[in-house]
C-alpha positions in Angstrom: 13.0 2.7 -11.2 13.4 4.3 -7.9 11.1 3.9 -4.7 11.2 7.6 -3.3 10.6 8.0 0.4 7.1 9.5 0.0 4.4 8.7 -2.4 0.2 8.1 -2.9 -1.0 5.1 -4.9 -5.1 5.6 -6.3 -5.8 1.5 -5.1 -9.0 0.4 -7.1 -10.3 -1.6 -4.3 -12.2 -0.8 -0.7 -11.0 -0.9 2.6 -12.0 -4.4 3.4 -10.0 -5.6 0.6 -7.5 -3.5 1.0 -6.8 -5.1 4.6 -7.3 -8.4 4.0 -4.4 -7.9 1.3 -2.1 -6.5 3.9 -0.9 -8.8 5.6 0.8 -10.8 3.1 1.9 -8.0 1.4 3.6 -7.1 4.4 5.3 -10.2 5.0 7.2 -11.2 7.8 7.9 -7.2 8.7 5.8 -6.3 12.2 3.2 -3.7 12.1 1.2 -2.5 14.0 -2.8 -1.3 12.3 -4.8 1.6 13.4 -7.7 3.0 12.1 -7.2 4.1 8.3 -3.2 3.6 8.9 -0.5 1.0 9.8 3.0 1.2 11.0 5.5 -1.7 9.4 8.9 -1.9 10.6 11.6 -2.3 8.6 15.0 -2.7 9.9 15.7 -0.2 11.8 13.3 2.0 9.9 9.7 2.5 8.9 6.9 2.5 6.6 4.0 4.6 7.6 0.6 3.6 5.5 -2.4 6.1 5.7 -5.6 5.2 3.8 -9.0 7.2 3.1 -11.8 6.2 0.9 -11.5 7.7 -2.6 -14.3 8.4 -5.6 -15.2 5.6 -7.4 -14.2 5.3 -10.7 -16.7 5.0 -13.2 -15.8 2.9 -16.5 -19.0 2.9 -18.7 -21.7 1.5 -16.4 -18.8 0.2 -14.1 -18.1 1.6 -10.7 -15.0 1.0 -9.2 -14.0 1.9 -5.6 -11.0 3.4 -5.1 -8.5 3.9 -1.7 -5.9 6.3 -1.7 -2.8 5.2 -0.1 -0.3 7.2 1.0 3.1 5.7 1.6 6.0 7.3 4.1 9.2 6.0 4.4 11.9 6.8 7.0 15.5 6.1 7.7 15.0 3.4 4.6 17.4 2.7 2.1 16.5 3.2 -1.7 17.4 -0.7 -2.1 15.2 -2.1 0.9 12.3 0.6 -0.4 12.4 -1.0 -4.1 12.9 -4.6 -2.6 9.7 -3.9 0.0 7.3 -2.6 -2.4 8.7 -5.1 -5.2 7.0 -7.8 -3.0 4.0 -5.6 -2.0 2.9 -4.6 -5.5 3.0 -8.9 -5.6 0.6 -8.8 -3.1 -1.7 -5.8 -4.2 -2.1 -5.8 -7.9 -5.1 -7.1 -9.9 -4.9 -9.3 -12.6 -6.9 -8.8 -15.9 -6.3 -8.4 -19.5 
C-alpha cells in the first residue's frame, strides 16, 4: 500500500501519550517539537506532524480520547515514506483483541 505525501490519522490516545510515544517512533531521525507539532528530518527531506485534541470516542460506557494527527511529507520518496511510517505505526499502535 502506498504512503501518500499528505494524510490525518484519528490516534485514540491524548497528548501526553501521544508524546511519550514519539520519540521512539521517530527513531534515530532529528526533530525538532513545538507546541501541538514536530519537525523530523529525513534525508534531505521532511515530515511535518501537527496534532489537536479530538472528541472522545464513546464505546458503550467507554470514553476514548482521540488526537488527530496530521502527517506532511516533503521532497520524500514513496519508499522512505512507507519504510518511515512502517516503523512508526510499530511504535504507535495498540494492542488488543
Amino acid at each position: 500500500m502506498a504512503t501518500p505525501e499528505r494524510f490525518t490519522r484519528e490516534m485514540a490516545c491524548t497528548e501526553a501519550e501521544w508524546l511519550r510515544w514519539l520519540p521512539a517512533a521517530i527513531g534515530e531521525h532529528s526533530w525538532v517539537l513545538h507546541p501541538g507539532a514536530a519537525d523530523v528530518s529525513l534525508g534531505t527531506g521532511r515530515l511535518s506532524l501537527r496534532w489537536q485534541e479530538g472528541p472522545a470516542r464513546r464505546i458503550a460506557l467507554l470514553h476514548l480520547p482521540t488526537l488527530l494527527v496530521a502527517f506532511g511529507f516533503e521532497s520524500v520518496a514513496e519508499a522512505e515514506r512507507a519504510r518511515f511510517m512502517k516503523r512508526f505505526d510499530l511504535y504507535t499502535h495498540r494492542g488488543g483483541g
